[in-house]
C-alpha positions in Angstrom: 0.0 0.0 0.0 2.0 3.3 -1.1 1.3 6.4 1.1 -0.9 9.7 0.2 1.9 11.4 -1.5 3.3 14.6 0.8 1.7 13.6 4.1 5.3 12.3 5.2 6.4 13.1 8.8 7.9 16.5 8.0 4.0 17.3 6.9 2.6 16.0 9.9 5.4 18.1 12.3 4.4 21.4 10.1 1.0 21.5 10.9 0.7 20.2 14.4 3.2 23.2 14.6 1.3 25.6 13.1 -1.9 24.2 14.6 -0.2 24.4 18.1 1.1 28.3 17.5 -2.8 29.4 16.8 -4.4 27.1 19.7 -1.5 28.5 22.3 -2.4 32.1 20.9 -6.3 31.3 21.9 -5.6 29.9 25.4 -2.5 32.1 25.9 -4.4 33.2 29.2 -4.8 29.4 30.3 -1.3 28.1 29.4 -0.1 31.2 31.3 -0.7 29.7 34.2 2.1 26.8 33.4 5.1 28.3 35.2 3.2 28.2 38.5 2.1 24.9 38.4 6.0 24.5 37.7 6.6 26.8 40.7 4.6 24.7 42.8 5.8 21.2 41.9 9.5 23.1 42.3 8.5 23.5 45.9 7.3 20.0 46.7 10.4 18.9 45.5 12.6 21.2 47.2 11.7 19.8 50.3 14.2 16.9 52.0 13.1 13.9 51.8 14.1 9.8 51.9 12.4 6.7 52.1 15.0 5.7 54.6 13.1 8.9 56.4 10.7 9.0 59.3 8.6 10.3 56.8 9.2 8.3 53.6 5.8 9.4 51.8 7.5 13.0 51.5 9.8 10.9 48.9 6.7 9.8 47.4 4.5 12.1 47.0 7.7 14.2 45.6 7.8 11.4 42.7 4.5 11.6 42.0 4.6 15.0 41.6 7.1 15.3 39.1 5.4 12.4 37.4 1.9 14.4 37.2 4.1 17.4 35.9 5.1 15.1 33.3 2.3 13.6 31.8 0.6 17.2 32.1 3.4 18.5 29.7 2.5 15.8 27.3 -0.8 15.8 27.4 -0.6 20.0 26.8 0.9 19.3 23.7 -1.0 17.1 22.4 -3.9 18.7 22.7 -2.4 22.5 21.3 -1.1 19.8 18.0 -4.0 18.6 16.9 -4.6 15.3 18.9 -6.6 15.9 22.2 -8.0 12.5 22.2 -4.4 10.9 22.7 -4.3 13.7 25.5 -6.6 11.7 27.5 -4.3 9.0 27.5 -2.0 10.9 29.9 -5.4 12.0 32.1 -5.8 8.4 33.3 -2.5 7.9 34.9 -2.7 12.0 37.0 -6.5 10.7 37.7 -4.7 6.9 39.1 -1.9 9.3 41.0 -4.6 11.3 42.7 -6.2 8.5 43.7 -3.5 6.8 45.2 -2.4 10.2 47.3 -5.6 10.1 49.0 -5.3 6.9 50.1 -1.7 7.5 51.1 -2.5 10.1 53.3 -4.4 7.8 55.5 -2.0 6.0 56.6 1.0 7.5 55.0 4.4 5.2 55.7 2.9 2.1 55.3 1.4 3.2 52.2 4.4 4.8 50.8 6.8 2.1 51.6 4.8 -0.7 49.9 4.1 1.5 47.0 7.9 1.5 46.6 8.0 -2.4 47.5 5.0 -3.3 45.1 7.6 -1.0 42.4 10.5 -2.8 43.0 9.1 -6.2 42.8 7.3 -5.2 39.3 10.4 -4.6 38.2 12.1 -7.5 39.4 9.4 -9.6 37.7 10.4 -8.1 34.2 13.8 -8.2 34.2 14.5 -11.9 35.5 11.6 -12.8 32.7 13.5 -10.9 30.2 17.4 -12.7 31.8 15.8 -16.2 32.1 14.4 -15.5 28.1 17.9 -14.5 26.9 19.9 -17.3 28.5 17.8 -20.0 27.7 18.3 -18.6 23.8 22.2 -18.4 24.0 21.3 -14.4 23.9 23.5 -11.4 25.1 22.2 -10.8 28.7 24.2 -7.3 28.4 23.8 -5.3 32.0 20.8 -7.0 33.6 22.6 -9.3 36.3 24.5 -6.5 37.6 20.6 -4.3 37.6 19.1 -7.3 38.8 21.6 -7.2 41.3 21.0 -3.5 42.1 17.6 -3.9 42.2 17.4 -6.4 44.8 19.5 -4.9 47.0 17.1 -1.8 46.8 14.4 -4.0 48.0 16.6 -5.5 50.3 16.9 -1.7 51.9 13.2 -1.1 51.5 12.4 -4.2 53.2 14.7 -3.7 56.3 13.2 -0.3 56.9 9.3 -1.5 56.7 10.7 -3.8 59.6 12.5 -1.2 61.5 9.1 0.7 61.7 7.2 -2.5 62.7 6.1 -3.5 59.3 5.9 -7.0 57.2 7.1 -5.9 53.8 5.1 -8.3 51.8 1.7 -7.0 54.1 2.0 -3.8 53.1 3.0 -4.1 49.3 -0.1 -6.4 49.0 -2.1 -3.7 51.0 -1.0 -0.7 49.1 1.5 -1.5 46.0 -1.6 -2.4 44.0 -5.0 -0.6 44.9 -8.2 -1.8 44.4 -9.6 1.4 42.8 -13.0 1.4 43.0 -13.1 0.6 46.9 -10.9 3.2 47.5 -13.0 5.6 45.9 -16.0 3.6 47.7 -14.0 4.5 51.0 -13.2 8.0 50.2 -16.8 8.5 48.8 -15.8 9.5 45.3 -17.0 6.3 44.1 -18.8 8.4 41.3 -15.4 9.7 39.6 -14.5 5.7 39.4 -17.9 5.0 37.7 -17.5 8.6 35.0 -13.9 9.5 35.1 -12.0 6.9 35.3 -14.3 4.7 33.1 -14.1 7.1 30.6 -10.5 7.3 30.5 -10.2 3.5 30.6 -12.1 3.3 27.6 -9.2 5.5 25.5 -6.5 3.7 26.7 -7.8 0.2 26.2 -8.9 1.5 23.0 -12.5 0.1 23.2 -15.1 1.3 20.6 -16.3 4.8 22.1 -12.8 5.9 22.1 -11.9 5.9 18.6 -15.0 8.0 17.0 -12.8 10.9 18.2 -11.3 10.5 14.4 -14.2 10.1 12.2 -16.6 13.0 10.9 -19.9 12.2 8.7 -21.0 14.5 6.7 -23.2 14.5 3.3 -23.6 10.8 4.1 -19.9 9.6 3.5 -17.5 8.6 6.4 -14.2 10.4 7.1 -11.2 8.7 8.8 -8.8 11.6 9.7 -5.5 11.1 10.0 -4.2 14.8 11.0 -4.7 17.2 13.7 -7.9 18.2 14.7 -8.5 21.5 15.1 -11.3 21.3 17.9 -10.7 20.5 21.7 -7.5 21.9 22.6 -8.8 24.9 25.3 -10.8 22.3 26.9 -8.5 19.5 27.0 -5.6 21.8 28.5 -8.0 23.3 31.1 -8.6 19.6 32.0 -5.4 18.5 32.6 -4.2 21.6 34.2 -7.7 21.2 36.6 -6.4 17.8 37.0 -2.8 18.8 37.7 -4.3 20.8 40.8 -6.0 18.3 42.1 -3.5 16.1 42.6 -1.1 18.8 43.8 -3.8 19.5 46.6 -3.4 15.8 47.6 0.2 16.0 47.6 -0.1 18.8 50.1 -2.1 16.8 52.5 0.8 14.1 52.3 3.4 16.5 52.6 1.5 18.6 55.3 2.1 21.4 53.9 -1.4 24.2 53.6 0.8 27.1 51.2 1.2 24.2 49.0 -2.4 23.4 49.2 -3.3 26.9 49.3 -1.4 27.6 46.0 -3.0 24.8 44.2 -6.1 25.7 45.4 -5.8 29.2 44.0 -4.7 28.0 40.6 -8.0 25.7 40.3 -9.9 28.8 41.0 -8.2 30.9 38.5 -8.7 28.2 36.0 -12.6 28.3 36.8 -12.4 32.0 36.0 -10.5 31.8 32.8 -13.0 29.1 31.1 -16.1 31.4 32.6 -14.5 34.3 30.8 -13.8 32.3 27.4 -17.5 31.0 27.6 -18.9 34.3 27.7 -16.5 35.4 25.2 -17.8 33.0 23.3 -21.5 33.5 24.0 -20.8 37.3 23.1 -18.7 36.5 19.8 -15.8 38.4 21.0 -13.9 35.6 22.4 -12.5 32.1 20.5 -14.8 29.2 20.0 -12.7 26.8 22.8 -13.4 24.1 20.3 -15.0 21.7 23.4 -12.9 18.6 24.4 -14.6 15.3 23.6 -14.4 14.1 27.4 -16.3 17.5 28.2 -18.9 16.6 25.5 -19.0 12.7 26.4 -19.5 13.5 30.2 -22.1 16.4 29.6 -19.8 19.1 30.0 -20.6 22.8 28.8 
């Protein structure tokens, strides 16, 4: 099958590029707002912290903040390119991370010390598949005894200290390495998010069939399949992930018990509120962009 002729790669980086200059001109307000979200996760971050600590979910909650931080970039640019619906992609796993924050903060070293276990032994699990696959074929192993070896001796250390503090290491990364996530949002009493939120997300990343009409467009009675950037969603999928970004930041206070941090986050979610009231009625007037809605808005009844 030979390709449409000129939609090569270089094509595809041109417009998401130009695509991305006119969507971060329309939401120039919005993304403003970046470099204190960067400000903020700066500050959880600055902050001492160990899992060899008294307070081990410090170290935590600092990982997960720069891992929210992460996925937020992503998903930002995404959606100013042209492809919101991959953004949502990166909204399950900050949705997941604010999840498991709440829980953490209920009983926070246990919690953060078999989060770290449950990590560990995941990646144990992979790497002696991957060794025990490449000897049995006569294959370079390259460096994975020596990481195996590192590895283990990292959950050698993790293991000691859950004992040290009175804790069986394989209790706890049973209890909270892996969380049941629709009891803990039963227990927290957010049980509604699991069944809208997180179901929704699911549904893009396991790629089931109310995921993928994000790409197709009838019109005149003929079906179009688009390849390209889509020009629609990218105010509303940026204000969701930056809402999102918040949210989890206001968990990560509550680990970190610290209220400016919470405070801060808190005022970012508000000023977000403010900008998309402001671009509605923009909107509504005709003197303000069309924020071209995000398809989880329109999905979950948003607008």
């Amino acid at each position: 099958m030979n390709p449409s002729p000129g939609y090569d790669w270089p094509w595809y980086r041109s417009e998401m590029g130009a695509l991305a200059a006119k969507n971060e001109a329309a939401s120039a307000v919005l993304l403003s707002l970046f470099s204190d979200y960067r400000q903020l996760t700066e500050r959880v971050i600055s902050r001492p912290s160990s899992y060899a600590s008294e307070r081990p979910q410090d170290y935590v909650a600092s990982l997960l903040a720069v891992r929210c931080f992460r996925l937020a970039v992503g998903a930002i640019l995404l959606s100013q390119s042209g492809y919101p619906d991959l953004a949502v992609d990166a909204a399950r796993p900050i949705w997941e991370i604010a999840i498991r924050l709440c829980d953490l903060g209920r009983d926070p070293v246990p919690a953060a010390l078999g989060y770290l276990l449950r990590g560990v032994w995941e990646e144990l699990i992979v790497m002696e598949a991957e060794l025990r696959y490449r000897s049995e074929n006569g294959l370079d192993v390259g460096n994975l005894p020596r990481n195996i070896g590192a590895c283990r001796a990292y959950q050698s250390s993790l293991e000691l200290r859950a004992r040290s503090l009175g804790h069986d290491p394989r209790v706890i990364s049973n209890r909270y390495g892996r969380l049941n996530v629709r009891q803990v949002c039963k227990d927290l009493g957010v049980e509604k998010s699991y069944l809208v939120d997180y179901k929704f997300f699911s549904t893009h990343a396991h790629s089931l069939a109310a995921a993928t009409d994000d790409a197709v467009k009838e019109r005149g009675g003929r079906r179009e399949l688009i390849f390209g950037p889509i020009a629609d969603g990218a105010f509303e999928s940026a204000f969701d992930t930056l809402r999102n970004l918040g949210v989890a930041m206001c968990f990560v206070a509550q680990v970190v018990d610290d209220p400016m941090i919470a405070a801060e986050a808190e005022r970012l979610i508000g000023l977000l509120e403010k900008i998309r009231s402001s671009m509605r009625r923009g909107a509504t007037r005709g003197t303000g962009p069309d924020e071209g809605m995000h398809p989880t808005s329109q999905k979950r009844g948003g607008r």
